[in-house]
C-alpha positions in Angstrom: -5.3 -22.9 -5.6 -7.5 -25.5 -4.1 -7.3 -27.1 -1.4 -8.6 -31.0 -0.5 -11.5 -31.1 1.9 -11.1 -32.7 4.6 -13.3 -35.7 6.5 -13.3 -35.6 10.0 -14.7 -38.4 12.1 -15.3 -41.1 9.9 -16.4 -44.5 12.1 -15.2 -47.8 10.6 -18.7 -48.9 11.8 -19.9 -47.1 8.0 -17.2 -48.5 5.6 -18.5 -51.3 3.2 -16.9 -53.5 0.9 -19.4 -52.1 -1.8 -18.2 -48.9 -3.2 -21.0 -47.1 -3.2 -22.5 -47.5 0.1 -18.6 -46.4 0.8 -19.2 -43.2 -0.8 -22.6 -43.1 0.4 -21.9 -43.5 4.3 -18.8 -40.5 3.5 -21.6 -38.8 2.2 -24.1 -39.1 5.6 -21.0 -38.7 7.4 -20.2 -35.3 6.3 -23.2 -34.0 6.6 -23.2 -34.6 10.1 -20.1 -33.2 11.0 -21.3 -30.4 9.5 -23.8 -30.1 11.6 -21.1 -30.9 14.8 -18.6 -27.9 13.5 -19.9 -24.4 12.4 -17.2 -23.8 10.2 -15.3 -26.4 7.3 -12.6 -26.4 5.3 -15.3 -26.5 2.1 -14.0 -24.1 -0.9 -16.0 -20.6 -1.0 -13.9 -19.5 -3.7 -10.5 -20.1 -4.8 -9.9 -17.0 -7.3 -7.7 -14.6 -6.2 -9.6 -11.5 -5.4 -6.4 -9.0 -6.1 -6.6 -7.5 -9.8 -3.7 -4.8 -9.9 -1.2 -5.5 -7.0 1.4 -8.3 -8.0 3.3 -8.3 -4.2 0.1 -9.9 -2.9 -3.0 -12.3 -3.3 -6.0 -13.0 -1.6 -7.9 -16.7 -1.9 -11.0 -16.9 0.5 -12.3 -20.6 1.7 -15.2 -21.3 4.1 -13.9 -20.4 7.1 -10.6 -19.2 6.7 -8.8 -17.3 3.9 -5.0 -17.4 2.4 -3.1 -14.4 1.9 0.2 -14.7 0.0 3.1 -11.9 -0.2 5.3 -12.5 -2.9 7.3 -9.2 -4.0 7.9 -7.8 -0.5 10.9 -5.9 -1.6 12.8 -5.7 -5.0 13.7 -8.9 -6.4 12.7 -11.0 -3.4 12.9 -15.0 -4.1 11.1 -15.8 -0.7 7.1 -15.7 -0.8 5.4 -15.5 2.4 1.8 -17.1 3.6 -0.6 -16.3 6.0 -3.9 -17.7 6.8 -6.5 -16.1 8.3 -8.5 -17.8 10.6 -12.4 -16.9 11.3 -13.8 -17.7 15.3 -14.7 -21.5 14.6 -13.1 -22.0 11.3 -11.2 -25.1 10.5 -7.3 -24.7 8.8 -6.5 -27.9 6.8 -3.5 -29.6 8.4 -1.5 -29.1 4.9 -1.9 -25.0 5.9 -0.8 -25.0 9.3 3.0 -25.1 8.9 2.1 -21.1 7.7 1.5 -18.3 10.3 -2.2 -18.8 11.7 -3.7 -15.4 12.7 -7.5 -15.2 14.3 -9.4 -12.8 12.3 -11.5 -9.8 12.8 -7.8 -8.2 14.7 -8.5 -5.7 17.6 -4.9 -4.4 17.6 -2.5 -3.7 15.4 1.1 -2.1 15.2 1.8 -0.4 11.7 5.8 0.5 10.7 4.8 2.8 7.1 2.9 5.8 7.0 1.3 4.3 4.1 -0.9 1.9 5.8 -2.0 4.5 7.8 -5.0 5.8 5.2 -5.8 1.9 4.8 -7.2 2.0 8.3 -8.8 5.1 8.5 -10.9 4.2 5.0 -11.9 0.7 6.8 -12.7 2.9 10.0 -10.0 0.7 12.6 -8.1 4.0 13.7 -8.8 2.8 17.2 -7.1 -0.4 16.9 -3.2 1.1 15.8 -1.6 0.6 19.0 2.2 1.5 18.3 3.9 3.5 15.2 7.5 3.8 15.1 8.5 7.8 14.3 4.4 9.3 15.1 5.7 12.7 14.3 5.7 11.3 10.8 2.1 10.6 10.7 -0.3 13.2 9.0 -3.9 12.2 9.7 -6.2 13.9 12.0 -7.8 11.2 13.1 -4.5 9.2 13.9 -3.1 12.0 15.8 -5.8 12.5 17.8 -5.5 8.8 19.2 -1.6 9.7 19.4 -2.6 12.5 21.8 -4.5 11.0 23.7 -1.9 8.3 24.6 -3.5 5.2 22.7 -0.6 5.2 20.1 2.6 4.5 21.4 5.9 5.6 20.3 7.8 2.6 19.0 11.5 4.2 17.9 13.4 3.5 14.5 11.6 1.2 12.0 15.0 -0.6 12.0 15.7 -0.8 15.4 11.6 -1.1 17.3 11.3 -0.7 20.7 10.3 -4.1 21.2 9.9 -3.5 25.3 7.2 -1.6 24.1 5.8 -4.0 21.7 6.1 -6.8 24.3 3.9 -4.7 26.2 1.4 -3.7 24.4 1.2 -7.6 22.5 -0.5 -6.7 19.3 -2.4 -9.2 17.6 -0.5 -8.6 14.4 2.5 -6.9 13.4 2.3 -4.9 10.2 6.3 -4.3 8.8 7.8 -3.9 5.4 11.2 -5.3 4.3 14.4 -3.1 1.9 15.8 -6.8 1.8 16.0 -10.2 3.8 17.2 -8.7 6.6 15.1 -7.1 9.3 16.5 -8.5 13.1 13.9 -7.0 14.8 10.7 -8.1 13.0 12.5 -11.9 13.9 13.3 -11.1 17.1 9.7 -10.0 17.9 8.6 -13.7 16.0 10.8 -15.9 18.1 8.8 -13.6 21.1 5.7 -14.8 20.1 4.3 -12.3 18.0 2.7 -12.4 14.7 3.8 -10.7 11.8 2.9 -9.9 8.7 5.0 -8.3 5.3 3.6 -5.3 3.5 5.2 -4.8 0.2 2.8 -2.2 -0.8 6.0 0.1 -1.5 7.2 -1.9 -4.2 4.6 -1.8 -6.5 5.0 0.1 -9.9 1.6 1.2 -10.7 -0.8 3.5 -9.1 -3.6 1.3 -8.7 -1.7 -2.1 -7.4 -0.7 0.3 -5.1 -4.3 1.0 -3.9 -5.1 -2.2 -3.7 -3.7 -3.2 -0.6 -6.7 -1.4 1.3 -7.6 -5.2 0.6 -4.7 -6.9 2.7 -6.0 -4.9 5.6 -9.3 -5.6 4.8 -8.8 -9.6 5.1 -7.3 -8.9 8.5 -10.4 -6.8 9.7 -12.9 -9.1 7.9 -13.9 -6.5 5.7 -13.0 -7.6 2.5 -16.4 -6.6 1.2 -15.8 -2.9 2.5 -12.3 -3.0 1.6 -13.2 -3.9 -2.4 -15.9 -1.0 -1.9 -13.3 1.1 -1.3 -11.4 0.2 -4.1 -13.4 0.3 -6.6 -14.2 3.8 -6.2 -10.7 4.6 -6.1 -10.1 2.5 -9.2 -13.5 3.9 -11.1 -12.3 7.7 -10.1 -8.6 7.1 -11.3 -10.4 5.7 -14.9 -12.9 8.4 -15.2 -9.6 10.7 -15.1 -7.8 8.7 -17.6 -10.3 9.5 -20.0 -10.6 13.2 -19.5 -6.9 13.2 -19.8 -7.1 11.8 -23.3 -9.0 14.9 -24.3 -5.7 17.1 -23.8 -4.7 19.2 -27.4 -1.3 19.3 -26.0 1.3 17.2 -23.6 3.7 19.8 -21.8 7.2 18.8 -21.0 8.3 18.4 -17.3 11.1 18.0 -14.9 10.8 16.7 -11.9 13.1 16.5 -8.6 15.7 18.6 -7.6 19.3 18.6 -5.8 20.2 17.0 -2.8 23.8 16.9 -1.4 25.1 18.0 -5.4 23.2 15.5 -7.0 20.2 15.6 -8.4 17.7 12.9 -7.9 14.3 12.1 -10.0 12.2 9.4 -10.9 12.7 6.7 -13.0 10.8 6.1 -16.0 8.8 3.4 -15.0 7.8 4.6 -11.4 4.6 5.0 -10.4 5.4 8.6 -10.4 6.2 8.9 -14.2 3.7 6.2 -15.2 1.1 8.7 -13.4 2.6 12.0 -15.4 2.5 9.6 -18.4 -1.6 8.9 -17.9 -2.0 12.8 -17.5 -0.7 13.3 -20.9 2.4 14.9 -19.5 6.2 14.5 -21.6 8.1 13.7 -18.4 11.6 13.9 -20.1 13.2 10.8 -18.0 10.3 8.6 -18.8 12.3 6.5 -21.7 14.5 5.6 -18.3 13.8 2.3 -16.9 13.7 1.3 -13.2 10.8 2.2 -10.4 13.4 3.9 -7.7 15.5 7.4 -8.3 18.2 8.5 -11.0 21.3 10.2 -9.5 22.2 13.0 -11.9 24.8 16.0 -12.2 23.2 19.3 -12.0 24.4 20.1 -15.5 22.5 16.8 -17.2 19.3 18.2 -15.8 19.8 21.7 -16.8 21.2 20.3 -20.2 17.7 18.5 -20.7 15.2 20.5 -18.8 16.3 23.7 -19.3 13.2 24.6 -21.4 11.0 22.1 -19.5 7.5 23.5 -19.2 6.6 22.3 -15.7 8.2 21.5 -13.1 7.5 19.5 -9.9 9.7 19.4 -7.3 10.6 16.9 -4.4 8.6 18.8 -1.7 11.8 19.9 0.3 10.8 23.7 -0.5 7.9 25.7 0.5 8.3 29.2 -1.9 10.8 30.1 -5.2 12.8 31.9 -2.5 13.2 29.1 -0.8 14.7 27.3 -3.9 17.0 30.0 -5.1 18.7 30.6 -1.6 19.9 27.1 -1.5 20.9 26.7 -5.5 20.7 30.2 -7.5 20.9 28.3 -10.1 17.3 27.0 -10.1 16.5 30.4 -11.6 17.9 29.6 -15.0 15.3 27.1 -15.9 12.4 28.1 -18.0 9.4 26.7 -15.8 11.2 28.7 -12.9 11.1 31.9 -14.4 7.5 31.6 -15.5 6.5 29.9 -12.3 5.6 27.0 -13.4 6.8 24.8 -10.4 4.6 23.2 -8.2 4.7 21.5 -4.7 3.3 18.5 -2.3 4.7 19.6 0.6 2.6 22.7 1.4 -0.6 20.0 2.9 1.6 19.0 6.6 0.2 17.2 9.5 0.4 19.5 12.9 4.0 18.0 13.9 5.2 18.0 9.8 4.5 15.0 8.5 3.8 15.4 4.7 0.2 14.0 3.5 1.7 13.2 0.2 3.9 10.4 1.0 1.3 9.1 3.4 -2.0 9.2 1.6 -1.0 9.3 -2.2 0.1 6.1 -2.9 -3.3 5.0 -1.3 -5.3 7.8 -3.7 -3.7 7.5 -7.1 -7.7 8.6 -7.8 -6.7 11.9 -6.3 -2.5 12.5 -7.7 -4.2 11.8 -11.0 -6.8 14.4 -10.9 -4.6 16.8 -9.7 -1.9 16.5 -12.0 -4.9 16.9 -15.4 -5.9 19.9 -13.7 -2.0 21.3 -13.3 -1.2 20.1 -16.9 -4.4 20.8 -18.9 -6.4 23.1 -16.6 -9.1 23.4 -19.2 -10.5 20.2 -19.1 -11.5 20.7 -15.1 -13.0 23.6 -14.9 -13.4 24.3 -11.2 -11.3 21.5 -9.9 -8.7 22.5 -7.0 -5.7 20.0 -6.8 -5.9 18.3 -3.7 -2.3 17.4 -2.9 -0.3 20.0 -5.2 0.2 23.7 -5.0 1.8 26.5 -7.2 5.1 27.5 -5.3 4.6 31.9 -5.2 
């Protein structure tokens, strides 16, 4: 997109009736208004500087850049803009209907574990000043500053404490939507607050979900470190592509397991499967289509899977034991037998948060690597899986 510059303070003493000393004195007059204001509304750069991510793009202009969320939950129609505003930069009056938010923030309130690892990579652990549910959170760094009394407790996602909010009056408001229909989030707006949708969530690849290190990156004015970042993720994650490609074989695997007598896995074309896909794995429910869970019998699973090579569970059990003493029937799969079932939920923060659902989606670099090494353990020699464990 680009944007018209505009020409402030244009005298009527300049204008001539000969068109060129017109453009000339527009010319002259710029310049000094330049000179009067630190920042313009001149273009830097209007390419979008997001490669992988489809919920969100990032266009930078001198003095002010526009960030635009378009997929913030499935099959949203609305597309939301924000514009980032540096100290002395000047927003074109066509931009200011959008929400306006002065940029490097100091504080921040956060709703998804998610965005968590975003902050910690960009080193601005110290400005989270509310998280609703912190027993969720995993990260050392976070719950040291939740200890110490600088994060506050802010409730249910769906139901905020905005008292607390109120109080602690973040300069931006970081929340995620299921649908169009989040009363909180508007009642904190019509407050006076600024917020901001994160629709990092519903993504369907691995690396567009890494990629919003960059959203937060534009809010800290660290888009330079924030594509640092990313890059390394993004030139790990191919590095591991490529070693996968070596594998003689491709083992099958199941995935998931029950919950309240139904069984629940991912669907074909979640990040989840696309990732056992890139390993070189045969997930058997990758022909499926859809980026959330199937719902499935216990004997369509078993009628599939039963041979299945490996398996990875959901992360609700710690040991085999564990598994069998809430469903004996786990026993009669192959993969169980020959203990081929494997775990994310073994790596907890101190009050149980799993690291997994936080940091993973944000280190596709590292859920990659570890699942090469589980499927073809001979083509990383001396690699220990980061996330995943053998369950004994």
């Amino acid at each position: 997109m680009r944007l018209a510059i505009t020409l402030h303070h244009v005298q009527k003493s300049y204008m001539k009736s000969i068109v060129t000393k017109f453009l000339l004195s527009l010319s002259l007059l710029f310049l000094f208004s330049c000179k009067s204001e630190t920042k313009t509304a001149t273009a830097v750069s209007s390419e979008n500087t997001v490669h992988y991510a489809k919920g969100f793009s990032i266009q930078n202009y001198e003095g002010y850049s526009v960030v635009t969320v378009s997929n913030p939950w499935p099959k949203a129609t609305k597309t939301y803009t924000y514009i980032l505003k540096e100290k002395d930069g000047i927003v074109p009056d066509s931009l200011k209907q959008n929400l306006v938010i002065p940029i490097p923030i100091k504080t921040i309130v956060v709703t998804s574990t998610t965005h968590i690892p975003s902050l910690e990579m960009l080193n601005e652990v110290n400005s989270l000043v509310g998280f609703p549910h912190c027993d969720y959170i995993s990260s050392e760094k976070v719950r040291a500053q939740i200890d110490a009394g600088k994060i506050k407790e802010l409730g249910n996602n769906q139901d905020l404490n905005t008292e607390v909010i109120l109080d602690l009056q973040p300069d931006i408001i970081i929340g995620y939507g299921i649908d169009n229909k989040n009363p909180t989030l508007d009642n904190l707006q019509k407050s006076g607050l600024k917020v901001m949708l994160n629709g990092d969530w519903n993504e369907e690849t691995a690396l567009g979900k890494a990629e919003w290190v960059k959203f937060f990156g534009a809010l800290y004015g660290k888009q330079k470190e924030a594509g640092e970042l990313f890059t390394k993720i993004e030139k790990d994650y191919v590095n591991t592509l490529e070693i996968a490609k070596l594998a003689k074989t491709t083992p099958t695997i199941l995935a998931g397991d029950m919950f309240e007598d139904r069984w629940y896995l991912p669907k074909g074309t979640s990040w989840g499967s696309l990732l056992l896909k890139q390993a070189n794995g045969n997930y058997l429910w990758q022909e499926t289509s859809g980026t959330g869970s199937l719902s499935l019998s216990f004997e369509t699973v078993f009628e599939k899977a039963k041979n299945a090579d490996l398996w990875i569970t959901s992360g609700q059990f710690s040991t085999l034991k564990e598994m069998t003493d809430m469903n004996p029937h786990y026993a009669k799969f192959d993969a169980f037998t020959n203990k081929n079932v494997y775990t994310f939920s073994r790596k907890k923060g101190k009050t149980g948060g799993i690291l997994y659902y936080e940091l993973a989606p944000n280190r596709p670099d590292l859920v990659l690597k570890d699942l090469v090494k589980i499927l073809h353990p001979e083509l990383l020699v001396g690699y220990k899986p980061f996330f995943f464990e053998k369950l004994q």
